[in-house]
N, C-alpha and C positions, 0 to 999 in steps of 0.2 A: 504494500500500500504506500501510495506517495504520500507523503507526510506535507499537512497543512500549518500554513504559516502566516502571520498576521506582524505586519511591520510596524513598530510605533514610534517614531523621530517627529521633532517638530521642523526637520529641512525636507518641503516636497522633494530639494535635485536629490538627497541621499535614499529616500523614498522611492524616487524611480527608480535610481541605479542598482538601489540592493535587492530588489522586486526581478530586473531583470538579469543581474548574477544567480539569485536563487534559482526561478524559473529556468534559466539556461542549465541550472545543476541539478534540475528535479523537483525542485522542491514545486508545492502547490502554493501560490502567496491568495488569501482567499482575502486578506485586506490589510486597510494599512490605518494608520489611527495619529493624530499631530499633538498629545495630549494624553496626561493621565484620564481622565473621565470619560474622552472617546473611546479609547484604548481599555476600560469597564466596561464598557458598553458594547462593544467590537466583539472581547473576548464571549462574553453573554450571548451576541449573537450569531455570531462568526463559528465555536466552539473550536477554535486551532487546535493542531500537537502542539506548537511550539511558537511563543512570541520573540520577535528578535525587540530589544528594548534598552531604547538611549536613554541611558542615567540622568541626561543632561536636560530635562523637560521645563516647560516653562510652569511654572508654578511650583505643583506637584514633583518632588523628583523619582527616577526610577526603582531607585530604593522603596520609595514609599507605596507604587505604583506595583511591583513586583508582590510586597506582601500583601498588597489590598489586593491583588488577583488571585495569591495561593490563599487567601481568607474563604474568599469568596467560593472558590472549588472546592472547601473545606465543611462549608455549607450546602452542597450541590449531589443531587447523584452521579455528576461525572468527577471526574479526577481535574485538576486543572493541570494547564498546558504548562510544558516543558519553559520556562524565561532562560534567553541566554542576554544577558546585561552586555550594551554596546555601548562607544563612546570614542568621540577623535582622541581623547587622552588616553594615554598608555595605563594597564592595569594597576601599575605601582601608585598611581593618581591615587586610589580604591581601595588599597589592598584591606585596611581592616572592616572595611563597611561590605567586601568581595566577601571574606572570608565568611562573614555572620550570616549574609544573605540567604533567601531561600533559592536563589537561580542556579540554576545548573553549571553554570560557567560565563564567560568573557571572552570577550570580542574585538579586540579595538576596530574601527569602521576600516582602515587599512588594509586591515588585513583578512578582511571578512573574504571567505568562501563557501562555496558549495560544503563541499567536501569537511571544513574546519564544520561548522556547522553540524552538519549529520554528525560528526564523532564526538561533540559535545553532549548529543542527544540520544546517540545510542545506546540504547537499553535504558533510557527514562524515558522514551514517548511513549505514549499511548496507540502508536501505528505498529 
């Protein structure tokens, strides 16, 4: 099963771009979200495997966005989606707020691929 993915960054251009990296590497992008609240709402209706999710949000940060999603599946009959936390900053930026987190792993936007991605996620998704 090709595994679904739901984009959350507040830059449309990183939004296309990472939309069509994925896509090119398999992945299914079923949406994209510019915002903690969208990015609630998205997941709810969307139901991904896996949210790619920049720490860097306006308001709301990813941090807080991550655990209000694993709350929320917590709450839910499904499982919640796989979070892998992104960000132009390099993971040493993060490391102790990385290490607490509920997400599966990190990303820098850099360096994102297909391929980094699936091995982040394999054997935590729900696909």
């Amino acid at each position: 099963m090709v595994p679904s993915v739901l984009i959350v960054d507040d830059h449309p251009p990183f939004r296309v771009a990472a939309r069509a990296l994925l896509e090119r590497g398999g992945f299914d992008v079923v949406g994209e979200a510019g915002n903690g609240d969208a990015a609630l709402d998205a997941v709810r209706l969307l139901l991904p495997d896996v949210v790619l999710l920049d720490i860097q949000l306006p308001g709301e940060d990813g941090f807080s966005v991550c655990e209000r999603i694993v709350s929320a599946g917590d709450d839910a009959a499904r499982d919640p989606p796989v979070i892998v936390l992104t960000s132009g900053r390099g993971s040493s930026t993060f490391r102790r707020r990385l290490a607490a987190s509920s997400a599966a792993g990190f990303i820098a936007k850099a360096e994102l691929t297909a391929p980094l991605l699936r091995s982040l996620v394999a054997g935590r998704s729900r696909t």
